[in-house]
N, CA, C and O of each residue as an XYZ file, in Angstrom:
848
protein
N     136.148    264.078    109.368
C     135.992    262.860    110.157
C     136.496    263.120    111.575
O     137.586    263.676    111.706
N     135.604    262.670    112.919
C     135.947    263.008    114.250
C     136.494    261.718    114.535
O     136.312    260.556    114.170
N     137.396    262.490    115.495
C     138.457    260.927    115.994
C     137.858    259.878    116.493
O     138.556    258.871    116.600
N     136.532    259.808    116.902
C     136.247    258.654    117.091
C     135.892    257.574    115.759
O     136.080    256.361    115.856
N     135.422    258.146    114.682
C     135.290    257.847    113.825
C     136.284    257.155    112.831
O     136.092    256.390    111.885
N     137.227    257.607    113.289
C     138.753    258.111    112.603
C     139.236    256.226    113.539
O     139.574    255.259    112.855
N     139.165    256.183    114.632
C     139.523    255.119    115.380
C     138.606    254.245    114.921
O     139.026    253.227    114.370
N     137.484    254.410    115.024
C     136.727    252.972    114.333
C     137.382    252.284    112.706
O     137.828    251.180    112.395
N     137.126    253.763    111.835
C     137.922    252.994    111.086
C     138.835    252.585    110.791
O     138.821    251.810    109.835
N     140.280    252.937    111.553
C     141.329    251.735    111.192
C     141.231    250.958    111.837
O     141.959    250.003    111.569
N     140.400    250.820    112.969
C     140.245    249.342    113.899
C     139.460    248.285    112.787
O     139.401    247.096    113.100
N     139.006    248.626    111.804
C     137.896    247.922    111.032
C     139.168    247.646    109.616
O     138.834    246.634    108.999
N     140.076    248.100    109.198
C     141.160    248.214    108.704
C     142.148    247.213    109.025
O     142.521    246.235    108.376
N     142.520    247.677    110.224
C     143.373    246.168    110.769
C     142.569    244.855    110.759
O     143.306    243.890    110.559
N     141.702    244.643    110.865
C     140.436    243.391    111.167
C     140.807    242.800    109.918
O     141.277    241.665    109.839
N     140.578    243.646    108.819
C     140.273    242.957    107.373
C     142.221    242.646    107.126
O     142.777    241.586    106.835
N     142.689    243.693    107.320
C     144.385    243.061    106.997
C     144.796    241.670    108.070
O     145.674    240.925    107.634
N     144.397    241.447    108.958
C     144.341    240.252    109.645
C     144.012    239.444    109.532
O     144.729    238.459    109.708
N     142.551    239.324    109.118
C     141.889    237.764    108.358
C     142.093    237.687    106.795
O     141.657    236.712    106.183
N     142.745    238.697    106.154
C     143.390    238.808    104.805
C     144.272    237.862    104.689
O     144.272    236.869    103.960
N     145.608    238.522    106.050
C     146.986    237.880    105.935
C     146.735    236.089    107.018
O     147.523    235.156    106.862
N     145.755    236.027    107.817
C     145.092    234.648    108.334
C     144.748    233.723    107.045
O     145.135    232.600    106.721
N     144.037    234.467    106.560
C     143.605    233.579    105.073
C     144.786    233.186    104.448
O     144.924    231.963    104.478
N     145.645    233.762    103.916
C     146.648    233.444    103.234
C     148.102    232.813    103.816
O     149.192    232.515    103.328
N     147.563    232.790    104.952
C     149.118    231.625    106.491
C     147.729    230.808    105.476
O     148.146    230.837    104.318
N     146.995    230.457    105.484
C     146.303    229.194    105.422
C     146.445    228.502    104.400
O     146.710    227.301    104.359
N     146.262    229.280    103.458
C     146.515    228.375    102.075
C     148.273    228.065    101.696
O     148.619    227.269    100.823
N     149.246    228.874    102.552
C     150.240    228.545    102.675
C     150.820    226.906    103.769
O     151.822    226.199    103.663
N     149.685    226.852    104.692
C     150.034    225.865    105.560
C     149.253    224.781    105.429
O     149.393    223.664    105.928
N     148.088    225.366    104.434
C     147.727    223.910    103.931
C     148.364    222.689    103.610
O     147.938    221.799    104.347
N     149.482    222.161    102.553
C     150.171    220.986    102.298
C     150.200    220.269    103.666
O     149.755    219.137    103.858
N     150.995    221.362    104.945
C     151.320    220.563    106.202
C     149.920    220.083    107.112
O     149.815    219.159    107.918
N     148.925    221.059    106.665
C     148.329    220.893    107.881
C     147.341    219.375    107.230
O     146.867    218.546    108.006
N     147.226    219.302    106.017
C     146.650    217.957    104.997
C     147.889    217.491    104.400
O     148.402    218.308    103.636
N     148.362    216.641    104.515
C     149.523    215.948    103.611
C     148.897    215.268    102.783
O     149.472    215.312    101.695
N     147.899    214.593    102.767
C     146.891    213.718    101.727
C     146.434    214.597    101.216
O     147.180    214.568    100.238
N     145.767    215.453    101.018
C     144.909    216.325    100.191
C     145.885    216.974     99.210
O     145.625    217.139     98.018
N     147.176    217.375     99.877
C     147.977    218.106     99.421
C     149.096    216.957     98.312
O     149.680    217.226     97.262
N     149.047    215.913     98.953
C     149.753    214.700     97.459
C     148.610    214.599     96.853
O     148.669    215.562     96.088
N     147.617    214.099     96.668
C     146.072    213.717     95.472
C     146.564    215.160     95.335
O     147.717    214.744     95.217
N     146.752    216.798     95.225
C     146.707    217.574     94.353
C     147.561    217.634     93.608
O     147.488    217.982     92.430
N     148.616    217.252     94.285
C     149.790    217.332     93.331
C     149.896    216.584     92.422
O     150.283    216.905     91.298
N     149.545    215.408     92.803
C     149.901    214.430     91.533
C     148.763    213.987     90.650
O     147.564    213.791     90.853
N     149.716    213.877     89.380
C     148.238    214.175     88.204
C     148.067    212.575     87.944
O     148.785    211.576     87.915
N     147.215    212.788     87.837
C     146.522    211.103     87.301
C     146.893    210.873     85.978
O     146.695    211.638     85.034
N     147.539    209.592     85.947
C     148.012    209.335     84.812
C     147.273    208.955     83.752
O     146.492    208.040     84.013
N     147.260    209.325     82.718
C     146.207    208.905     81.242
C     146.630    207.477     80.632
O     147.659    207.039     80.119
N     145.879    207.170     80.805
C     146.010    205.821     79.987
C     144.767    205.247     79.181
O     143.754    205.126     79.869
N     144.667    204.899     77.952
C     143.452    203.985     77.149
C     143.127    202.894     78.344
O     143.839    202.075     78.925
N     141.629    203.275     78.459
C     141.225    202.130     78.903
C     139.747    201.528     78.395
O     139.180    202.169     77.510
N     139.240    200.587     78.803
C     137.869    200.338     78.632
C     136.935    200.289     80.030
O     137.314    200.394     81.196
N     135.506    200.080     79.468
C     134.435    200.229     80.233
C     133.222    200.129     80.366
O     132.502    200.941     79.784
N     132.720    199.213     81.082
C     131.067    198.837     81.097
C     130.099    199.183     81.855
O     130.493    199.501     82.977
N     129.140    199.243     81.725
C     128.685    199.546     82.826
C     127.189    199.320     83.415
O     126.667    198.354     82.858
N     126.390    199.902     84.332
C     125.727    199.567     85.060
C     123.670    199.057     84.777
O     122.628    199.681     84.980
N     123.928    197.878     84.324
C     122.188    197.834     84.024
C     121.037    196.931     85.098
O     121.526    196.196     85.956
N     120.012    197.013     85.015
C     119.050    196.375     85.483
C     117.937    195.373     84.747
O     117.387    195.903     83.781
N     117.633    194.388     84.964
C     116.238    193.841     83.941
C     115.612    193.088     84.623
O     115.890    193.287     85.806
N     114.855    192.266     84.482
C     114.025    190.946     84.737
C     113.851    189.868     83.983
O     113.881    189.940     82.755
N     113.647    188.725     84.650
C     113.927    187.579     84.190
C     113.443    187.415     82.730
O     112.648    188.303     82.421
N     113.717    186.474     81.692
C     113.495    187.022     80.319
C     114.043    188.240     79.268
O     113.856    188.219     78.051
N     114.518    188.945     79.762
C     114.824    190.097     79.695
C     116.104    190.001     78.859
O     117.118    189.443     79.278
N     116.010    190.531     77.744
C     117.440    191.077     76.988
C     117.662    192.326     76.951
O     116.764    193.143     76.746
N     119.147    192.701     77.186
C     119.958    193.793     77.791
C     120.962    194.155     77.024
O     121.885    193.355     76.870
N     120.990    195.185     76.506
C     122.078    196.124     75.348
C     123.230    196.585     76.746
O     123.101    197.519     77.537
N     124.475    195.417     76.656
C     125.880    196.065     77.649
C     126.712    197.315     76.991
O     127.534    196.884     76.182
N     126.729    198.681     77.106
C     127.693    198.945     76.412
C     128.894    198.900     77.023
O     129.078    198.924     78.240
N     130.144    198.800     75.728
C     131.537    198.686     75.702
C     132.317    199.702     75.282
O     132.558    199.800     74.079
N     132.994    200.897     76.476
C     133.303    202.386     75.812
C     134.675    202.118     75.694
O     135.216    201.020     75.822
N     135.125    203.043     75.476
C     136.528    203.042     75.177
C     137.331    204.333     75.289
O     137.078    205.092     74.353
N     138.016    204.694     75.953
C     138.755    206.074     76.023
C     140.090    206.273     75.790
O     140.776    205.859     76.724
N     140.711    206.757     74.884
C     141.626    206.490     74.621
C     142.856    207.343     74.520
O     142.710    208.065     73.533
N     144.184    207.611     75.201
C     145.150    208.577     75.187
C     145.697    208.943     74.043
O     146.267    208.095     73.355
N     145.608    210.441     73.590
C     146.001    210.907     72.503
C     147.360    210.513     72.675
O     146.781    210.192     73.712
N     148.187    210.300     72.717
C     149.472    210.295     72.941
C     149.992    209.245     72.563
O     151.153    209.167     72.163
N     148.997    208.072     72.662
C     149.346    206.513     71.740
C     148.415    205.880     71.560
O     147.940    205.111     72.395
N     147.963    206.084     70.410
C     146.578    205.641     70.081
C     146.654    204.125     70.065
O     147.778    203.627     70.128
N     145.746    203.445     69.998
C     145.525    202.099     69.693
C     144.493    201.541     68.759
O     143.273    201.647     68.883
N     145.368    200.735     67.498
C     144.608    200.288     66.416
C     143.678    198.856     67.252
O     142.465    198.827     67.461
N     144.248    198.251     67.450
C     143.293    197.031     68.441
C     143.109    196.681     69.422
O     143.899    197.047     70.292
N     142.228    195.992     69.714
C     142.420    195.423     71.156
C     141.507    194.056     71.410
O     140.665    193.603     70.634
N     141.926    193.484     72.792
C     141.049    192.159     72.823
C     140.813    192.603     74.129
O     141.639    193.307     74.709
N     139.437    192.148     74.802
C     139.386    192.079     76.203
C     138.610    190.527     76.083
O     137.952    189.892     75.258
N     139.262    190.339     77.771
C     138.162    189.127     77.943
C     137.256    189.551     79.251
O     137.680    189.949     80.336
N     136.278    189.409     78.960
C     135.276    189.839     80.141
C     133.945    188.746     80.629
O     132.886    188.423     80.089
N     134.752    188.315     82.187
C     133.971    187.128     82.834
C     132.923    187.473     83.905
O     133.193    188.263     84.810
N     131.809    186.917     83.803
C     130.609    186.773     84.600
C     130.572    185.568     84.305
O     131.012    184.860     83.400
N     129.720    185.386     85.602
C     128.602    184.212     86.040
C     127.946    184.282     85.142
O     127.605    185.358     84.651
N     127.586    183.082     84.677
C     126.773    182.477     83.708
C     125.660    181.925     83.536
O     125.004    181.934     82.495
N     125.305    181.268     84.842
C     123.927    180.271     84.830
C     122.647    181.059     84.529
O     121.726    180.322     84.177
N     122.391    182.170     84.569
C     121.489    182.656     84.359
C     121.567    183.929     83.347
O     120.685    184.766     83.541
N     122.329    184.155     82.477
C     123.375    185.064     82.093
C     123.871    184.589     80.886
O     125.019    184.154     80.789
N     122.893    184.653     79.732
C     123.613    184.111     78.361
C     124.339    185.274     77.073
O     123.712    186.064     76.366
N     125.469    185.086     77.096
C     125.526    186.524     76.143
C     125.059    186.105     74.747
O     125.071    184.904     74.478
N     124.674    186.943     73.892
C     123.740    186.458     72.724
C     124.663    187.244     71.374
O     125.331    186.444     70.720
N     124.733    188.587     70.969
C     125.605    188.606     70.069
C     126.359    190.085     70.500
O     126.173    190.451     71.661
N     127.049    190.793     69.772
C     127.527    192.015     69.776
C     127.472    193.387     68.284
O     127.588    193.342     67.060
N     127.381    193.790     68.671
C     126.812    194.841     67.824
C     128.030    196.429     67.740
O     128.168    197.182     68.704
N     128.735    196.614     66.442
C     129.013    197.868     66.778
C     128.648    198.972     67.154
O     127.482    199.357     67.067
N     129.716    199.726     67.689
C     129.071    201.371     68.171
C     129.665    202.327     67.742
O     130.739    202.105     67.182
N     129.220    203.603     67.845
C     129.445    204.855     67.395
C     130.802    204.670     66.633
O     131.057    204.745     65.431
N     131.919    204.293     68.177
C     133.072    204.215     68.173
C     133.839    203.601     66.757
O     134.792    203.953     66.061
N     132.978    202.620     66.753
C     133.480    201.622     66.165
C     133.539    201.949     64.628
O     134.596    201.867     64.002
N     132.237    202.358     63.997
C     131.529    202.751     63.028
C     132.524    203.915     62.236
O     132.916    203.884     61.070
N     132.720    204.683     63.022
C     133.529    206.027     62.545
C     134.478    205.159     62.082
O     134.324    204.933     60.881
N     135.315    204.640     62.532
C     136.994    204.427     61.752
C     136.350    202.817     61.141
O     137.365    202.122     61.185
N     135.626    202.246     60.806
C     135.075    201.046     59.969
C     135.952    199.942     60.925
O     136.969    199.491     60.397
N     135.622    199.487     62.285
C     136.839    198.995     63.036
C     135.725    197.577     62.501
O     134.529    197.698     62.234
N     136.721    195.984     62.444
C     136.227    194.913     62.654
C     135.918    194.786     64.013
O     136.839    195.340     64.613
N     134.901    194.237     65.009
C     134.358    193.441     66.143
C     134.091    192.017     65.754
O     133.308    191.619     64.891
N     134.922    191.275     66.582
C     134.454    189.685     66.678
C     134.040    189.338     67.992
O     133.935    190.335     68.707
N     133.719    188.061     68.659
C     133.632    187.878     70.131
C     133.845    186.098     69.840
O     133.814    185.426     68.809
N     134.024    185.828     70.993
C     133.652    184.209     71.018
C     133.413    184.312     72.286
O     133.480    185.409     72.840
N     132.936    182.625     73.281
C     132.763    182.558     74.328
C     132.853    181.478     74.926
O     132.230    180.483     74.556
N     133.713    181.492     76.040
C     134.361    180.036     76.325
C     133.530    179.824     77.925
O     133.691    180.504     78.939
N     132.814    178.897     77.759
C     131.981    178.473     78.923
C     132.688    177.321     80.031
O     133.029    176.178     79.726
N     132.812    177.998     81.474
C     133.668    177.023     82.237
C     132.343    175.839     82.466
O     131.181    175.656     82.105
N     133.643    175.068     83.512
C     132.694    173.797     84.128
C     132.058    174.298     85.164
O     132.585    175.387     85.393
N     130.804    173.998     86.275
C     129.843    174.105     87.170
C     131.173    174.036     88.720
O     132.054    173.189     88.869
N     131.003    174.675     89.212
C     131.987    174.488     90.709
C     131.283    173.283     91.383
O     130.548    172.399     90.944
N     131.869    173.629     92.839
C     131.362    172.539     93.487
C     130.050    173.106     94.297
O     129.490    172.588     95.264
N     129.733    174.310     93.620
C     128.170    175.225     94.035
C     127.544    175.227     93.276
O     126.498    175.870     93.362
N     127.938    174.340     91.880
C     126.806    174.531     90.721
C     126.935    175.967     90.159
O     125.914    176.570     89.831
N     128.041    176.481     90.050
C     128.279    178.065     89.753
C     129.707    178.190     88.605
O     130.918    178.285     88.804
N     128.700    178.124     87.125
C     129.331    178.417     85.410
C     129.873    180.004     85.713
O     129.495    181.031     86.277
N     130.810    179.572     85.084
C     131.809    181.167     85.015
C     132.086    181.204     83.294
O     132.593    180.125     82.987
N     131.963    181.847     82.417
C     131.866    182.127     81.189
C     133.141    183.105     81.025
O     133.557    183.603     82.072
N     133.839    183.449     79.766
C     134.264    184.222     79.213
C     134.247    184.915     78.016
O     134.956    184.431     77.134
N     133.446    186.215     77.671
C     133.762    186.479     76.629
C     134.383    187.296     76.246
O     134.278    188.432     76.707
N     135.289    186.968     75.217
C     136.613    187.535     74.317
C     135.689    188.560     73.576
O     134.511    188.258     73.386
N     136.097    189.550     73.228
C     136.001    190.282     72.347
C     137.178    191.419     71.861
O     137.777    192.229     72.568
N     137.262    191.235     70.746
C     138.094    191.808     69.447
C     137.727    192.717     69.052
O     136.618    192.540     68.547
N     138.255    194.258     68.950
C     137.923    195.323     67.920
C     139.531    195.858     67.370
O     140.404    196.444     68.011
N     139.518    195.356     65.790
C     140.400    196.010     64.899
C     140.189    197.231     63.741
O     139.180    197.149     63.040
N     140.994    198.205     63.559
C     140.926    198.712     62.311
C     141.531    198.186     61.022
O     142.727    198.292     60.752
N     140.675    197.646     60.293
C     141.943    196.722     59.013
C     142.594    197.851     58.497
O     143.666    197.532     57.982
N     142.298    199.316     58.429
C     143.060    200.279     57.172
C     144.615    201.069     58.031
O     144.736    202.063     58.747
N     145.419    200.230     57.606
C     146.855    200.175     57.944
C     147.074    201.962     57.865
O     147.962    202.478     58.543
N     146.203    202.774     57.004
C     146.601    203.972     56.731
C     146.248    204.598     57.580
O     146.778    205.682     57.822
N     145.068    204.026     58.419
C     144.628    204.880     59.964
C     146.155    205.486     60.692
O     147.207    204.908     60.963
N     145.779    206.674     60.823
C     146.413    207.566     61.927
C     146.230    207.654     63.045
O     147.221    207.916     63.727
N     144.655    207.448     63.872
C     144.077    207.922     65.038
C     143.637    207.188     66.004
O     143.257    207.504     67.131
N     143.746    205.768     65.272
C     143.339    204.763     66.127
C     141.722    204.448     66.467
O     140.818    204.976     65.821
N     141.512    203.600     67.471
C     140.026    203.536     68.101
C     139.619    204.673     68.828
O     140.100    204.879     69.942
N     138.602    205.606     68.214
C     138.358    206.937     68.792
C     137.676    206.720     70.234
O     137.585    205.607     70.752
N     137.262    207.773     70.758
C     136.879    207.827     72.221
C     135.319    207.717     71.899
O     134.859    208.207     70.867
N     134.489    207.014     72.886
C     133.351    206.375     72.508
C     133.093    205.207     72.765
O     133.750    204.298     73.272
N     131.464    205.338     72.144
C     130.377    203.546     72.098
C     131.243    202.748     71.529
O     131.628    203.212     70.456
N     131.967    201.184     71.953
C     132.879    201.000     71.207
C     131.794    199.476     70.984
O     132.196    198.832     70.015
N     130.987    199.052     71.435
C     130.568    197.986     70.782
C     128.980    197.812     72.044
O     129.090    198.085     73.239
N     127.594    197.301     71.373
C     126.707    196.751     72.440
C     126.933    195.318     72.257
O     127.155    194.590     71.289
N     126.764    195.120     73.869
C     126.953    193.324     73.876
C     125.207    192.847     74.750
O     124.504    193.054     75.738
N     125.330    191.950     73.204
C     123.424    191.671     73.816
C     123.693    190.575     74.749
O     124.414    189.619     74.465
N     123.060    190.745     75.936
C     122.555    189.544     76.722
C     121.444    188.956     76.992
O     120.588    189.831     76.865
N     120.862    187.818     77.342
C     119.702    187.281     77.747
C     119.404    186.886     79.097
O     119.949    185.813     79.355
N     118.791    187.321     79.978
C     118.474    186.674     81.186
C     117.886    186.015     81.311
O     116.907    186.361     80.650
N     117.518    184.373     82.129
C     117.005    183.358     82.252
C     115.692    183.561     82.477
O     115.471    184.567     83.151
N     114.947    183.076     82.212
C     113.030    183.113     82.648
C     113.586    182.715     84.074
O     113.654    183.766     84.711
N     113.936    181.846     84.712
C     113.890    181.118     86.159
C     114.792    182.048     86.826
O     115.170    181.567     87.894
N     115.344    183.365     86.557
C     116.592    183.428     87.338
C     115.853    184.589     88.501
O     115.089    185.542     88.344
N     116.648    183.833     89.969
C     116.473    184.909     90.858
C     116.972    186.282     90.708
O     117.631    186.759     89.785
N     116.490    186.890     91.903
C     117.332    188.276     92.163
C     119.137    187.913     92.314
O     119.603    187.060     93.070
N     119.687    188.530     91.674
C     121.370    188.404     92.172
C     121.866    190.212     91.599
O     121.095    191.157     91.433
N     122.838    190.197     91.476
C     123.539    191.135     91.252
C     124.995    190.631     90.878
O     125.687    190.221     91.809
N     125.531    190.626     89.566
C     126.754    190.009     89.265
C     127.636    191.001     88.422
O     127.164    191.857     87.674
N     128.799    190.809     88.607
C     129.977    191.787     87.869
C     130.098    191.518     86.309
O     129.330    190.675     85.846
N     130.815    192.028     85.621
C     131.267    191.394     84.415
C     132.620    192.248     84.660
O     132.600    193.474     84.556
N     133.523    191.701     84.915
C     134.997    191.971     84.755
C     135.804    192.000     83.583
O     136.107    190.967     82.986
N     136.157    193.103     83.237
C     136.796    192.741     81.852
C     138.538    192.982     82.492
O     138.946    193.576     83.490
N     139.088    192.402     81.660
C     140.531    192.364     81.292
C     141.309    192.184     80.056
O     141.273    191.195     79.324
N     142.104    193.382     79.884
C     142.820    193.504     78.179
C     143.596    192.664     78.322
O     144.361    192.525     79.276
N     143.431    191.622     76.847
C     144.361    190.374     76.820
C     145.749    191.291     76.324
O     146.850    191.492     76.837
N     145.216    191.643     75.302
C     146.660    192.657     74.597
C     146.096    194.038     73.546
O     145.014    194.397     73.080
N     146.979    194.341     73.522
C     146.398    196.560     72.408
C     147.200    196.353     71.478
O     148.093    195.585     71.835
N     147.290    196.709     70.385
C     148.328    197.139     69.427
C     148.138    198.586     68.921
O     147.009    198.960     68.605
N     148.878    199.160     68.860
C     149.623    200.774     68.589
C     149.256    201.008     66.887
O     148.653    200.291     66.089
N     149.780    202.079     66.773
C     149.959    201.936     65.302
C     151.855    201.836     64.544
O     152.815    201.783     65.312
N     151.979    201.831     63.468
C     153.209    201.130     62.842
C     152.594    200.001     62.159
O     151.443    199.586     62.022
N     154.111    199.538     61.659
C     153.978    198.373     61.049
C     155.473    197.573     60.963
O     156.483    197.617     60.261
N     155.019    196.898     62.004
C     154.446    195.938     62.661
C     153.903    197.239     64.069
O     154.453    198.258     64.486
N     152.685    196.588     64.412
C     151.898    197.732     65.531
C     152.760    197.386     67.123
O     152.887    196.348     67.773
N     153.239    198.789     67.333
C     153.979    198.293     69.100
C     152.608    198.049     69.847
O     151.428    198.327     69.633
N     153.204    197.510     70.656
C     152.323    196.898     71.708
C     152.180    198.259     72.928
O     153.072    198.993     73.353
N     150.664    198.232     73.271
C     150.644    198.925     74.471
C     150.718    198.118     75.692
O     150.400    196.934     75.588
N     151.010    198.476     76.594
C     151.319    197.627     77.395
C     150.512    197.929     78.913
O     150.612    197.250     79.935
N     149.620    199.274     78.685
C     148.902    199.275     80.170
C     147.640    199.856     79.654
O     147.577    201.020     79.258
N     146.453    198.892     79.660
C     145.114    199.524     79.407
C     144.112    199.333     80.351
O     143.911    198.237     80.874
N     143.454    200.363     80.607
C     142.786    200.647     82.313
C     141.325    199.897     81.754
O     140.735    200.052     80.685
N     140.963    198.913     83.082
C     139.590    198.308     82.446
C     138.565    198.228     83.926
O     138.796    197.637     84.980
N     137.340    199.091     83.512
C     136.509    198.980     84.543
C     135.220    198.316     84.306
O     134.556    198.559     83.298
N     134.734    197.225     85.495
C     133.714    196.676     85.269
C     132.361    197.060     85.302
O     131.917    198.160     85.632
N     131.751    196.073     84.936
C     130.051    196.546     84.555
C     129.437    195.591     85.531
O     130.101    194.653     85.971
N     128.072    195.816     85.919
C     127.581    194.733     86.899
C     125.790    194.575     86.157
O     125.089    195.545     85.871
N     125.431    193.262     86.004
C     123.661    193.381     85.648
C     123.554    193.341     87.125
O     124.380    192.933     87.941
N     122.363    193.850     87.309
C     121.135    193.305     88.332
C     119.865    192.969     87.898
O     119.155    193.659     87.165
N     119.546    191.665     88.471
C     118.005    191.301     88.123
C     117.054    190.563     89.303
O     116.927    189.545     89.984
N     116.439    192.000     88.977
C     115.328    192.448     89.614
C     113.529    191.674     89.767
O     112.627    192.047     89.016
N     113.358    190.815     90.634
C     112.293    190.214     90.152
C     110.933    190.569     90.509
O     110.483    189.906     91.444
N     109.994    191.628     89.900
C     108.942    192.207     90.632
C     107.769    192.049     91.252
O     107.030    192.858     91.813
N     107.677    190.523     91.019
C     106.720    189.909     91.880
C     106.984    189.613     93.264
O     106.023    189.319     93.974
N     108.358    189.651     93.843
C     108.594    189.198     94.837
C     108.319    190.213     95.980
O     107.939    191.366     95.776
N     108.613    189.517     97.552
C     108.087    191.303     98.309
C     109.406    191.530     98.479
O     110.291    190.674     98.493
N     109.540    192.864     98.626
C     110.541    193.646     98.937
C     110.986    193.619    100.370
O     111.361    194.733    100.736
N     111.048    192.848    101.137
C     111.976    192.123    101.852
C     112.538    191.073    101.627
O     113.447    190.850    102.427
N     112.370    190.216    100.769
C     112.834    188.990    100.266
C     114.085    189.530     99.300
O     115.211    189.039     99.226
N     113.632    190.519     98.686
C     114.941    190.651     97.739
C     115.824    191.848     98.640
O     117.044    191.772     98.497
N     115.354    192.855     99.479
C     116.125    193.142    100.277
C     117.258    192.251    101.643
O     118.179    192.689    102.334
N     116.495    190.624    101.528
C     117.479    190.169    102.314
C     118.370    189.400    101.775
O     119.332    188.904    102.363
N     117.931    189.203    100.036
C     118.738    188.659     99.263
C     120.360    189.232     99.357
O     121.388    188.557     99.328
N     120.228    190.568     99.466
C     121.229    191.535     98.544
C     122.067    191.886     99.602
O     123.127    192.477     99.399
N     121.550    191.465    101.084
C     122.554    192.273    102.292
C     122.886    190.726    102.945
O     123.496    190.888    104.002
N     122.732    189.672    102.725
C     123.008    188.356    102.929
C     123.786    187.772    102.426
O     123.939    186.581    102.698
């Protein structure tokens, strides 16, 4: 090798040990140079059982299978639970509930009821429905598994416009396993929303519905 050669390559040597040891100031000065990026890594998201609904579409007339999942922390299982989960109503009838996967595997009971408010001063019914899933067999170990935990049938109105509405759920209360069952005391609940979609209309009408 002739010295010029000889000079190119450790000049090409130092280059790479420079953006080597550059690279690695970096991932060292990362935390400071992101303080947010660098707490969301650090800290772990906490597990908790929660529930969850989620996102459908139909048209007027239209009946709609909601599902109701359920995820649940190995660490403290839960034999029951109640949620109550409120939507708007006027156009929005819930009709019955149906077990799921979830449910089926450990033979869990599902009940529901539904408590219908009074009309505001907009003519706007707010509904609630309760729903219940227990395991009666005291000998269960595992609780409500992770999964389809129930379909909730709905009906949409023949007359109903375009809207877009939530269904909010909230855990009334969980029970653990034992006997007598401890109580859980924090269960994560995310909502579901219908939209209904009306296809005769023009698509500016329901586009000014939805940004209005």
């Amino acid at each position: 090798m002739n010295r010029k050669t000889e000079d190119c390559a450790n000049r090409l040597w130092y280059r790479l040990r420079a953006a080597i040891g550059f690279a690695v100031l970096v991932l060292l000065l990362q935390p400071f140079l992101d303080p947010a990026a660098a707490q969301q890594k650090q800290a772990s998201p906490e597990v908790v059982p929660r529930v969850a609904l989620s996102e459908l579409g139909g048209t007027p007339g239209a009946n709609m299978m909601m599902p109701l999942y359920f995820t649940p922390d190995p660490k403290m299982p839960v034999r029951s639970l109640t949620v109550d989960i409120e939507f708007v109503s006027n156009n929005l009838k819930f009709q019955k509930a149906s077990k799921g996967t979830a449910a089926e595997a450990v033979n869990a009971d599902i009940t529901t009821s539904v408590t219908e408010g009074k009309p505001d001063d907009k003519g706007v019914t707010r509904s609630t429905l309760r729903l219940s899933a227990s395991i009666p067999d005291a000998s269960n170990k595992t609780g409500l598994p992770d999964g389809l935990l129930a379909y909730l049938l709905f009906q949409i109105s023949l007359d109903a416009k375009p809207f877009a509405i939530k269904l909010v759920p909230t855990v009334v209360e969980a029970g653990g396993l034992g006997d007598p069952p401890q109580k859980v005391a924090k269960i994560g609940a995310e909502p579901g929303l219908v939209v209904v979609q009306v296809l005769d209309v023009m698509p500016e009408a329901t586009c000014f519905f939805f940004t209005h």
